[in-house]
N, C-alpha and C positions, 0 to 999 in steps of 0.2 A: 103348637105354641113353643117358644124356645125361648128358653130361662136360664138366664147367667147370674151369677152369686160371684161378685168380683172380691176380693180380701187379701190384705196382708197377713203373715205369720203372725199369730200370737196377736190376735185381734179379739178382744174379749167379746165383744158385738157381735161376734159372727155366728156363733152356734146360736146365740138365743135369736139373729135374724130368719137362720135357717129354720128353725123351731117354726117359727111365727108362719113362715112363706110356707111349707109344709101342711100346718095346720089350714091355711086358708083354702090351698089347693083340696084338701080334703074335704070341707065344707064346702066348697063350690062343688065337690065333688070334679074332680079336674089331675088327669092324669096327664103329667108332663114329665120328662126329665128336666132335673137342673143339672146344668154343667156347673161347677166349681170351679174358679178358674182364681191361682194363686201369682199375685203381683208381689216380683223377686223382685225388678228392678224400679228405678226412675226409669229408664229408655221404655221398659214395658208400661209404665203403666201412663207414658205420655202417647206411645201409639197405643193404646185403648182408651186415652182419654178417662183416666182414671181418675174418680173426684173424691175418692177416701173408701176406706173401709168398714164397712160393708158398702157393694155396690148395687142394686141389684137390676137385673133387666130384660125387659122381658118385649120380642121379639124386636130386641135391640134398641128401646128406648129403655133411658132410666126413669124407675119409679116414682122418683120426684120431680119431673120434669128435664127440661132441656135447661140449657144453661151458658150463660157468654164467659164465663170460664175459661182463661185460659192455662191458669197452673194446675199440673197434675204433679202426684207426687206419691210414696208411699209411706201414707199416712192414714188416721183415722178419720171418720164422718161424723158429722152429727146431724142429728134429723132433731131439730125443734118438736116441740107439743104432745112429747110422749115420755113418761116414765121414765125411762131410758134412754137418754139422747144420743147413745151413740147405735139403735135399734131403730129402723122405717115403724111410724106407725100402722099398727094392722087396717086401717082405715084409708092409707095413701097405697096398701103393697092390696088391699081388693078392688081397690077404684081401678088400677094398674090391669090387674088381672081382668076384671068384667069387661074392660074397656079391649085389652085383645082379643079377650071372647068375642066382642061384636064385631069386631071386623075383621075374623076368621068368619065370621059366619056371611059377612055381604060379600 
């Protein structure tokens, strides 16, 4: 499984994201590396197609779906319906995860 954690500097979201995504891999019991991968510029984060910070993705889909999105930028996220709107909630970042488990496994 391969896991990216996209983020700008000084993004308050992003430790308590990684906290969360950590935590679930745990309880899945689910040994992966997450690559960290730090978005410097606008040019970067348009070829990554970056859609704010925190991003997170895991074998190259984002946790929150696809999206017709065409502005990227280096900026923050919000994820609706959770405490914390600028945090995936842990409900969208295990659906994300099960969901590559199964089709690592077919």
């Amino acid at each position: 499984m391969k896991i990216e954690v996209l983020y700008v500097l000084d993004c308050p979201h992003y430790p308590a994201a990684m906290a969360e995504l950590k935590s679930i891999l745990a309880v899945e019991r689910i040994s992966a590396q997450i690559s960290e991968v730090l978005i410097a510029s606008a040019r970067m984060a348009e070829a990554l197609k970056f859609r704010g910070s925190p991003t997170i993705r895991i074998n190259g889909r984002d946790i929150a779906g696809e999206s017709e999105a065409q502005h990227f930028a280096v900026s923050c996220r919000l994820y609706p319906g959770e405490k914390h709107p600028g945090v995936p909630p842990a409900q969208m970042i295990r659906r994300a995860v099960r969901e590559a488990m199964r089709g690592e496994r077919q």
